[in-house]
C-alpha positions, 0 to 999 in steps of 0.5 A, a space after each residue: 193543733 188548729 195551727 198545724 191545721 192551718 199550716 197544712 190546708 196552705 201547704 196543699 193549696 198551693 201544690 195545687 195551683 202547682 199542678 193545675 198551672 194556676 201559677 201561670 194565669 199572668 203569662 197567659 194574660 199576656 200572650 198573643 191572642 189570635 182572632 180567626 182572621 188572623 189565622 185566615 191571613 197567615 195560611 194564606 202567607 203560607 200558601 195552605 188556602 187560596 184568596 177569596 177575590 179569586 174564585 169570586 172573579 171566576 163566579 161572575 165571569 158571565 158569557 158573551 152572546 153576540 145579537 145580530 138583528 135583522 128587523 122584523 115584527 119585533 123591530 117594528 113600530 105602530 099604533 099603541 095596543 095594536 097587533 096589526 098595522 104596523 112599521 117592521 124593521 124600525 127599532 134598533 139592534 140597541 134599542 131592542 136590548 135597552 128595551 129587556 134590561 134583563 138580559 144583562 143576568 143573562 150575558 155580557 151582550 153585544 150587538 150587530 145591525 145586519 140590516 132593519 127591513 121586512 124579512 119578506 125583503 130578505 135576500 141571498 147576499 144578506 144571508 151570504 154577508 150574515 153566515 160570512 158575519 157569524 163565521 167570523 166572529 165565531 172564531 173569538 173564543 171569548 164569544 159564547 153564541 149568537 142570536 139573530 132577530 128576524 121576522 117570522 115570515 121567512 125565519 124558517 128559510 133564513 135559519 135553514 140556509 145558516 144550518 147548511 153554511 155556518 161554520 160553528 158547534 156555537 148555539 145560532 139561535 133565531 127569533 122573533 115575535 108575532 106582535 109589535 113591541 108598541 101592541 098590548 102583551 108583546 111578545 117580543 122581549 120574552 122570546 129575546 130573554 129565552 133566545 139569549 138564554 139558549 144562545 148562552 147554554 151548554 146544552 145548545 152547543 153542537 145543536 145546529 141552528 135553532 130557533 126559540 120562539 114562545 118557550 119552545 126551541 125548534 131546529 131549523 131544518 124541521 121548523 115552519 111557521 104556521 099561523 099568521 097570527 098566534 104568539 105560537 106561530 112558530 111549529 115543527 109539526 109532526 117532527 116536534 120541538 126539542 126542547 123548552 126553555 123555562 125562566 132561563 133555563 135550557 132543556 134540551 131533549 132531542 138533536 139532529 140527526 142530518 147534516 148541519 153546520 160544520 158536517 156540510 159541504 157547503 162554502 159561502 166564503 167566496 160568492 156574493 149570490 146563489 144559483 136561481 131557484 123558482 118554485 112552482 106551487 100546483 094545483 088544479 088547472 095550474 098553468 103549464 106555461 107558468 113551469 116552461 117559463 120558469 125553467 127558462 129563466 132558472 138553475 133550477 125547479 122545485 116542484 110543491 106537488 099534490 099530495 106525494 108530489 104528483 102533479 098533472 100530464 101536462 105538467 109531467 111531459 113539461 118536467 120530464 123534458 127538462 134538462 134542469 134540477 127538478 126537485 119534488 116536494 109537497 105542498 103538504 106540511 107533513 110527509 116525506 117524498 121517497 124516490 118511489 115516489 116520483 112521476 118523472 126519472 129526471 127529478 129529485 126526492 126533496 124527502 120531508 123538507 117543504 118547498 122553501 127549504 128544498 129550494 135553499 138545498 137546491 140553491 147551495 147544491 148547485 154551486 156543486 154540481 147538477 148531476 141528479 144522483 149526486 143531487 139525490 144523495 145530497 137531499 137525502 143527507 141533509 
């Protein structure tokens, strides 16, 4: 009885490793086993996945932003902890970028030398030669956009005339600082970090020329400086910044509506300088000899009149007998000058651009023409 139990409880346990494959337990031992990465390589024999190596190439591709400097204050050198007193235009283009290392997270940097020097030095052929530069460069797919490094004093003029004869939708960006790289706090290397950083953004394309300064960015045609001393020099008055830049980041919230950039008439490819343009600053008892001998001596007028561009009888019987472009503007920082405006038939609205920029306006519109009416057309475009 027990050897008949027996006999049957080996008979069911070995059906069971039967059923259950526990016969092949030692095949199975010596089958190949494969470790994920070896599953990883074959599909990539096969062709199911791409290589890793090949998006991380794509990842670190970095931008290019090409600065072309100029001088200025952030380019200057002085006494240490100093913010007045010092050399504009003396530290080099590569100097100035060793000196914000982190500019490297930014983009891939390259650097031009357009010249070093006080931007109260600057001249039309340099600006002709810095357009003709970015124009050129700016046909190299590889390179993102531009940064120029200028003074304060006449940034808003340079950034203006490059708005009206660069050839690009690529950011121009200018900046520039209000204090020595020698002095306590500069604000130098910031305003080069955030001017390089707009430079590199998809959100400054098609944007016209800018300029960044203390985290905010201006356009170039509404921008003026208004302190001789404040890091926030820099300001669009009632037209407003349009947009900030915060850690590196670009916000950009409103555009141009004028003519800018590749919308303009304007070719500087073939001249090495710009009809003269004088402007005439009036006040009370403003001398009207100053006017007559201006209009000896120039293409052209801008007048920064009182308030809505008025000015004196005297000055009225001078300009309404000039047989030069006169254009009228204010030297009022805000306002516009309408046609309605105007004391003399003979002259031209410069509508809301300060005396400096209808100047440059003026300067470009004459290598056109001198006809009033197409000159009024001209400053109400742009």
């Amino acid at each position: 009885m027990k050897k008949n139990i027996i006999i049957s409880f080996l008979i069911t346990l070995l059906m069971s490793f039967r059923i259950f494959g526990f016969s092949n337990v030692n095949a199975a031992e010596t089958a190949e086993v494969k470790t994920p990465k070896d599953t990883v390589g074959e599909l990539k024999e096969n062709g199911d996945i791409g290589t890793g190596t090949i998006d991380n190439a794509k990842q670190s591709e970095k931008k290019k932003v090409v600065i072309l400097a100029t001088g200025g204050t952030i380019a200057a050198s002085g006494d240490e902890g100093k913010t007045t007193g010092y050399d504009p235009g003396v530290i080099s283009a590569e100097e100035l970028i060793s000196s914000v290392p982190e500019l490297k997270d930014v983009a891939d940097i390259d650097a031009v030398q357009i010249c070093n020097l006080n931007s109260d030095d600057m001249t039309d052929e340099i600006w002709i030669e810095l357009a003709n530069k970015i124009n050129e460069m700016a046909k190299d797919p590889d390179i993102t956009g531009f940064v120029i490094t200028h003074g304060t004093d006449t940034m808003e003029e340079t950034a203006y005339f490059l708005n009206l004869t660069v050839k690009t939708d690529k950011p121009v960006v200018l900046t520039g600082s209000m204090r020595p790289p020698t002095s306590l706090s500069a604000d130098g290397p910031m305003n080069l970090y955030e001017a390089a950083s707009v430079a590199a953004s998809d959100e400054a394309y098609g944007k016209g020329v800018l300029i960044v300064l203390s985290d905010h960015i201006y356009s170039a045609r509404s921008v003026t400086k208004t302190s001789t001393y404040s890091v926030d020099a820099i300001s669009s008055g009632e037209m407003g910044s349009m947009g900030i830049v915060r850690d590196g980041r670009v916000f950009i919230y409103e555009e141009p509506v004028k003519l800018h950039t590749v919308s303009t008439e304007f070719d500087v490819s073939d001249i090495k300088e710009l009809p003269k343009v004088s402007i005439l600053y009036f006040c009370v008892d403003s001398d009207p000899g100053l006017l007559s001998y201006a209009a000896d001596n120039s293409d052209g007028l801008v007048i920064a009149g009182a308030g809505a561009g008025e000015f004196s009888e005297e000055y009225k019987e001078i300009i309404g007998s000039l047989s030069i472009p006169v254009v009228i503007s204010s030297r009022i920082d805000d306002g516009i000058i309408i046609p309605d405006n105007l004391l003399c038939e003979n002259t031209v609205a410069a509508d809301n651009l300060s005396p400096q920029k209808a100047a440059i306006l003026l300067r470009l519109s004459l290598l056109n023409t001198t006809d009033n009416e197409k000159l009024q057309k001209i400053f109400t475009s742009y």
